[in-house]
VEXNUGU-6974 format. One record per atom (N, C-alpha, C, O): residue in one letter; x, y, z. Coordinates in steps of 0.1 Angstrom, whole numbers, plus 5000, padded with zeros to 4 digits. Layout:
<rs>
AXYZ...
</rs>
This chain:
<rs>
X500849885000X500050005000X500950125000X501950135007X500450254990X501450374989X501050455001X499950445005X502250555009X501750605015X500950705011X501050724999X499850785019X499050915016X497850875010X496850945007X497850745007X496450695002X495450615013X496150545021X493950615014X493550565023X492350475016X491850455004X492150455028X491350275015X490350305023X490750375032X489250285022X487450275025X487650165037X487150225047X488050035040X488449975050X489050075063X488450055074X489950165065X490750195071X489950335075X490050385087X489450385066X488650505070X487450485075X486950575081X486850365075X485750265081X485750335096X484950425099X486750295104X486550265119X486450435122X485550485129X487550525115X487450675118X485850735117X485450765128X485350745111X484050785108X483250735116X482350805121X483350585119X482450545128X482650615138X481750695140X483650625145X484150665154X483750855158X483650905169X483750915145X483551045145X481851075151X481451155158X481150955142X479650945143X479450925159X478550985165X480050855163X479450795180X480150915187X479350965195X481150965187X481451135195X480451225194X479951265205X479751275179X478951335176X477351315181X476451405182X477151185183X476051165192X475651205202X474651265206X477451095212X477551105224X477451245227X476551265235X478051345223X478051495228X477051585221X477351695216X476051535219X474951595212X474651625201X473551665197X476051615193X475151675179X474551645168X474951625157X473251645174X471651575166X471251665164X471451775170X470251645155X468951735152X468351785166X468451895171X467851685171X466951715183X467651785197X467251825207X468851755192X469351885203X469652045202X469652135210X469752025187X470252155182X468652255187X468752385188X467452185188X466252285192X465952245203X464852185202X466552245217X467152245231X467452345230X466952415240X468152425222X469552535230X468552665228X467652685221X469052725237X468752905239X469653005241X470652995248X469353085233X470653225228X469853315235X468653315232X470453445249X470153495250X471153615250X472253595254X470453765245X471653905244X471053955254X469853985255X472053985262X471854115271X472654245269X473754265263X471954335277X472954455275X472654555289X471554605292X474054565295X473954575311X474054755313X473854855305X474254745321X474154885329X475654955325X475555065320X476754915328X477454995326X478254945312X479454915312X477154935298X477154945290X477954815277X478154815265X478254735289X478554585281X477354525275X476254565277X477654425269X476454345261X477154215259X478354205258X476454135259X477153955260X475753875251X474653915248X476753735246X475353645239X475653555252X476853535254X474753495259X474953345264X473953265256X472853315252X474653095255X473752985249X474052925261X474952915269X472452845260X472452705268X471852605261X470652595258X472652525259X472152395252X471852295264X472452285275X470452215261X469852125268X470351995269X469751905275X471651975261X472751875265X473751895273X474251795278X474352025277X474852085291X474452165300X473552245299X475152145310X474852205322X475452365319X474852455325X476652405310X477552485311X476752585307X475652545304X477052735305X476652825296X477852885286X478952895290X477452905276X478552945267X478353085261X477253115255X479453165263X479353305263X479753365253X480753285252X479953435242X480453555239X480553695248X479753775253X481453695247X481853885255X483153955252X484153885255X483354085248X484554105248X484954065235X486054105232X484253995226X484853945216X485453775217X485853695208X485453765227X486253595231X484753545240X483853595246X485053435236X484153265233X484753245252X485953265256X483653205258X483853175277X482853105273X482053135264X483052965285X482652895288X482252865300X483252805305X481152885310X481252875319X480152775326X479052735324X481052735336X480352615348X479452675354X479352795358X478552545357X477652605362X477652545382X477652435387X477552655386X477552685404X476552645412X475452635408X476952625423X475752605435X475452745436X476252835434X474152785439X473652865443X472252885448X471252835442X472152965462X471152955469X469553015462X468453005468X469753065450X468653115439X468853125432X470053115430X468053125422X468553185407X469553005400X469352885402X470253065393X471352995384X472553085387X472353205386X473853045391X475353085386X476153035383X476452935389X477053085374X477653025366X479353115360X479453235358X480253035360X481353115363X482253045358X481952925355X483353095356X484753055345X485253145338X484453235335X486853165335X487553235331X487353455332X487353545324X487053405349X486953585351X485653605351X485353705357X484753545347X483453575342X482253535352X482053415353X481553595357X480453555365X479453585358X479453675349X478053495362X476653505354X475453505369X475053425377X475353585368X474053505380X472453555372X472153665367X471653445373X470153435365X469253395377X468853285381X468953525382X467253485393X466053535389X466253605379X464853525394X463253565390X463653745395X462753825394X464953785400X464753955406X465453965394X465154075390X466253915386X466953965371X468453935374X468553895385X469353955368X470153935357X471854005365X471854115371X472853955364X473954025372X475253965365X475253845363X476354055362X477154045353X478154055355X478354175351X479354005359X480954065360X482253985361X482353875367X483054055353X483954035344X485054035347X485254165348X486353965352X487454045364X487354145374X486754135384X487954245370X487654345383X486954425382X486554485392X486454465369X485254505369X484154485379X483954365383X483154605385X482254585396X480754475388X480654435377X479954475397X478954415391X477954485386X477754595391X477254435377X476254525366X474954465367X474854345370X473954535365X472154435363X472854435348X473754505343X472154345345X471954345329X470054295323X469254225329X469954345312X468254315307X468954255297X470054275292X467554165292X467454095279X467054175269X466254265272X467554165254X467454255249X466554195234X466154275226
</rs>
């Protein structure tokens, strides 16, 4: 066999393989209408996308321009959620936002 060539045998197991990842971590039809995009835009004038997909617990951020991921926290109300500098808190009183040392912000859905 020449090198650089691949045979339908041999690419067999990869693909299968790519298919059962793609499952395993959700990516089906029926998950992709699970997930929720929400924009806010806060008080002292930032604005963020978070998604939540109904195959993780995480939230996934845009802000700043850079992609955060963040875990999701114990918390005595609400939802929070936090990773790389980034805090999220989501309760029924609204929405709180901050970003390193930056102080904390309300933020509304927009």
């Amino acid at each position: 066999m020449k090198s650089g060539k691949t045979t339908i045998p041999s690419a067999l197991p990869v693909a299968c393989t790519l298919l059962a990842l793609a499952i395993l971590f959700g990516a089906s039809p029926g998950s992709a209408q699970s997930t929720t995009w929400q924009t806010y835009r806060c008080g002292d004038g930032s604005e963020f996308i978070v998604g939540f997909f109904g195959y993780d617990k995480r939230a996934h951020m845009q802000v700043d321009g850079k992609a955060v991921t963040l875990e999701k926290r114990v918390a005595l109300t609400g939802s929070r959620y936090s990773g790389g500098g980034v805090t999220l808190r989501v309760t029924k009183s609204g929405t709180t936002f901050k970003i390193g040392k930056r102080p904390v912000t309300t933020c509304q859905l927009t």
